[in-house]
Wavefront OBJ file of the C-alpha trace (Angstrom):
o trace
v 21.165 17.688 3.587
v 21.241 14.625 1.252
v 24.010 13.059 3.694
v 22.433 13.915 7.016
v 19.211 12.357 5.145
v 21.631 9.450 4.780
v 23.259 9.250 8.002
v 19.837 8.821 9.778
v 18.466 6.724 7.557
v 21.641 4.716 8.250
v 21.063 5.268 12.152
v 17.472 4.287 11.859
v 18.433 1.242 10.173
v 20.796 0.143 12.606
v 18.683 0.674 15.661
v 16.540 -1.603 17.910
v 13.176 0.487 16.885
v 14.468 -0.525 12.897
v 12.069 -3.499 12.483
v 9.025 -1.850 13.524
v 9.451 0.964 11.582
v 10.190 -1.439 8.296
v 7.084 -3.735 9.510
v 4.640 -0.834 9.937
v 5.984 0.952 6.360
v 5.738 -2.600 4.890
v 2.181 -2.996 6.260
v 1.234 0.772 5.417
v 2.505 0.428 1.413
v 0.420 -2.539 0.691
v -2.883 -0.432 1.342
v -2.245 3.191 1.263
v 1.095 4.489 2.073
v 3.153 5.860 -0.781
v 6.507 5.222 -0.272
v 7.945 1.423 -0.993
v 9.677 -0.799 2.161
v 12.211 -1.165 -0.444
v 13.504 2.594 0.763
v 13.960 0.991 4.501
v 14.822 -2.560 3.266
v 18.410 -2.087 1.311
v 19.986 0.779 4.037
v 18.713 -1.584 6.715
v 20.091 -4.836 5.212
v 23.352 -2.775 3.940
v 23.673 -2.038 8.192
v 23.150 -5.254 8.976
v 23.802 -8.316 6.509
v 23.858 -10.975 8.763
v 19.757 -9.873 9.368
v 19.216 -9.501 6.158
v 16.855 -13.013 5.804
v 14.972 -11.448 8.929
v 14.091 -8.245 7.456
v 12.761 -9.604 4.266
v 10.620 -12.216 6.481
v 9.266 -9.214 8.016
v 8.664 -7.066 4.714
v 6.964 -10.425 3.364
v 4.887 -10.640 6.410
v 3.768 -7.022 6.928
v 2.883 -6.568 3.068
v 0.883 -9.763 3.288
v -1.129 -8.260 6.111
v -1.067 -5.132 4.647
v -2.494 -6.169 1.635
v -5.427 -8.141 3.354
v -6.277 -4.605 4.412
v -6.445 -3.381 0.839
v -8.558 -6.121 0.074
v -10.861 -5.272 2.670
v -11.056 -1.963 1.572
v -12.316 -2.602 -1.543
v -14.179 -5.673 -0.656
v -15.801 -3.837 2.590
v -15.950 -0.367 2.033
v -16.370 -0.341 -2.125
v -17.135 3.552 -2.335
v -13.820 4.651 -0.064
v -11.827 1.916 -2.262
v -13.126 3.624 -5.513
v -12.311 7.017 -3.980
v -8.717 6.122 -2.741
v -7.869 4.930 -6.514
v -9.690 7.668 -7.669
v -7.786 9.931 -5.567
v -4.392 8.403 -6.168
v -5.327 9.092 -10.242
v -6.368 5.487 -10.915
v -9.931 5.604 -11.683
v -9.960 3.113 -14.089
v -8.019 0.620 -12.201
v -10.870 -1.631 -11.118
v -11.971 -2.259 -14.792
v -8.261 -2.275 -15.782
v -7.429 -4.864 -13.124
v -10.166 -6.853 -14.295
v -9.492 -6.562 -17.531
v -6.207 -8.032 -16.206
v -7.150 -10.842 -14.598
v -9.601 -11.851 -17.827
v -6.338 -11.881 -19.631
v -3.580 -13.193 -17.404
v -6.243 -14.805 -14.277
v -3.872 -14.978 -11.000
v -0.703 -14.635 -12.870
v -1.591 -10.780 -12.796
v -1.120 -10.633 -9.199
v 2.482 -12.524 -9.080
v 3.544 -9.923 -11.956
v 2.246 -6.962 -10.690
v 3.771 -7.840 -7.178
v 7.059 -7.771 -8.610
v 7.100 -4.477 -10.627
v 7.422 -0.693 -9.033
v 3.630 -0.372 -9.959
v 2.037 0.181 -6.104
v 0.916 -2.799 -5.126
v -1.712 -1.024 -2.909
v -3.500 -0.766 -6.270
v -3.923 -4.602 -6.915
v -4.898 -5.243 -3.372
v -7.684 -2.978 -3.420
v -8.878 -3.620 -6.931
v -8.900 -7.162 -5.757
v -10.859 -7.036 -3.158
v -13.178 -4.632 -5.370
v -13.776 -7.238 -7.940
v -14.339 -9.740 -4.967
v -11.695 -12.051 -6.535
v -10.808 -15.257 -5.055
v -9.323 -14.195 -1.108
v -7.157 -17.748 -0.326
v -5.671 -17.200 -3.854
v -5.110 -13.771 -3.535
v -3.531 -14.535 -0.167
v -1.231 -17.154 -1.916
v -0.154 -15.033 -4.620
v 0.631 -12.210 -2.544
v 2.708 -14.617 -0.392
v 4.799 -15.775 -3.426
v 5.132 -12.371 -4.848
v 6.581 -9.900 -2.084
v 8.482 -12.688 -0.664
v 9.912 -13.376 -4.239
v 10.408 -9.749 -4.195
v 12.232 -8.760 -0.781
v 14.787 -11.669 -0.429
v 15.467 -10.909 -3.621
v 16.471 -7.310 -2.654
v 17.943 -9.090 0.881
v 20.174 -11.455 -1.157
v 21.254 -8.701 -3.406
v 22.611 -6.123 -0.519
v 23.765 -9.317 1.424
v 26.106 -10.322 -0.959
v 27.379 -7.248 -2.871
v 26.246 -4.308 -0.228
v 29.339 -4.599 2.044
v 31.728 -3.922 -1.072
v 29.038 -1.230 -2.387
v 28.953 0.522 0.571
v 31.701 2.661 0.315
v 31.056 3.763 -3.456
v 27.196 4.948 -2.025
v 28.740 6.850 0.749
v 31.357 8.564 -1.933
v 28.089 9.161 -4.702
v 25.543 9.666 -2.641
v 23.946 12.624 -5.165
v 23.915 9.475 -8.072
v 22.899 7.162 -6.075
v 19.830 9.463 -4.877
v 19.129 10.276 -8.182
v 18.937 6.469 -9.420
v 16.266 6.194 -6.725
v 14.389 8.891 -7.524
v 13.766 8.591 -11.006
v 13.287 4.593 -10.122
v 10.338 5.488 -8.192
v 8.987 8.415 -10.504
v 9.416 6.054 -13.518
v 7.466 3.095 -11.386
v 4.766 6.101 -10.848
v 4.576 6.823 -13.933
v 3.568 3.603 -14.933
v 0.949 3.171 -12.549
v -0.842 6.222 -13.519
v -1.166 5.102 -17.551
v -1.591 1.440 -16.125
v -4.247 2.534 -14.086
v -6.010 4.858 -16.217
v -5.802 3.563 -19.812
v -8.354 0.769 -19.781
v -10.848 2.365 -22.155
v -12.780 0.178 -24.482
v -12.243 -3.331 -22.852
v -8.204 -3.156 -24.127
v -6.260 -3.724 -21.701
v -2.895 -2.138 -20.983
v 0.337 -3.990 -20.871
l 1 2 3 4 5 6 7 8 9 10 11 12 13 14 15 16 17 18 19 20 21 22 23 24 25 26 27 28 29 30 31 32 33 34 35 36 37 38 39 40 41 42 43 44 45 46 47 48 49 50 51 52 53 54 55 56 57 58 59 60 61 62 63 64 65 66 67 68 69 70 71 72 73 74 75 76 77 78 79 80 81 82 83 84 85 86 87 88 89 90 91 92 93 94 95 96 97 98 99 100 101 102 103 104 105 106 107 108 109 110 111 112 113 114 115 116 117 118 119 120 121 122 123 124 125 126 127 128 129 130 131 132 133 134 135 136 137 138 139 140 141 142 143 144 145 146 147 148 149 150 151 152 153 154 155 156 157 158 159 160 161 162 163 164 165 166 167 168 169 170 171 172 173 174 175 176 177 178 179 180 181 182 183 184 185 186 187 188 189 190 191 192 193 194 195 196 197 198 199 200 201 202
């Protein structure tokens, strides 16, 4: 199962319908979808190097735009953007976030951008606590771009020799990945709901 999985992510990856896909996934994660670009990124990069530059550009873009929609959630629709955090077990995360920003101002956004905390969570929290939308914009800019051609330049320069040794330990590899994104999960949920008496978490 695992290398059928793999195979057709693979397939995906390499096919002309592959950028869509990664923009709408990149767009979806920033305001509600679960699962990180990052998942479609690296296979589709490890496909194709030579379009690796182009597929971060269009993570970058997408997540931008994505986010703007998480903003707008919270800064539009306040009671659904309480209920999605609510519902994703981060009730606390609009006093946490600006608890945050109180204690780090706009650097909280570049860090939190860069982490496996869902960003989804600081775009609608930010739009929540009506902060600053140019600078938000800005922020977000420097942070998922900082983020994706980072991934791009990784895969572009050692995927080709890596390739092989993912194909042969798939099951590790898999693994690695899984308990990445539980442990980046994890995080968000104690993140999200530990502000209690104006300390804020780490």
């Amino acid at each position: 199962m695992l290398r059928r999985l793999y195979d057709w992510v693979m397939g995906l990856a390499a096919s002309r319908h592959a950028p869509l896909s990664l923009f709408a996934v990149s767009f979806a994660e920033s305001s509600f979808f679960p699962i990180p670009p990052d998942v479609m990124l690296a296979p589709m990069c490890l496909a194709k190097p030579e379009k690796a530059w182009r597929y971060a550009l269009i993570c970058t873009i997408a997540s931008v735009l994505g986010g703007c929609l998480g903003y707008a959630i919270g800064f539009f629709l306040r009671d659904f953007g309480l209920w999605m955090m609510a519902a994703t077990g981060h009730a606390g995360g609009l006093e946490q976030f600006q608890c945050w920003y109180g204690k780090y101002g706009v650097w909280v956004i570049l860090a939190k951008g860069l982490t496996p905390i869902p960003y989804k969570l600081v775009t609608i929290a930010s739009g929540l606590a009506a902060f600053s939308f140019p600078i938000f914009i800005a922020a977000s800019a420097v942070t998922r771009a900082a983020r994706f051609f980072l991934v791009a330049f990784i895969i572009k320069k050692f995927g080709p020799a890596l390739l092989p040794v993912v194909e042969r330990r798939l099951a590790l590899f898999a693994g690695i990945l899984i308990a990445l994104l539980v442990i980046g999960l994890t995080a968000s949920h104690f993140i999200g709901g530990g502000g209690h008496g104006g300390a804020c978490a780490a």
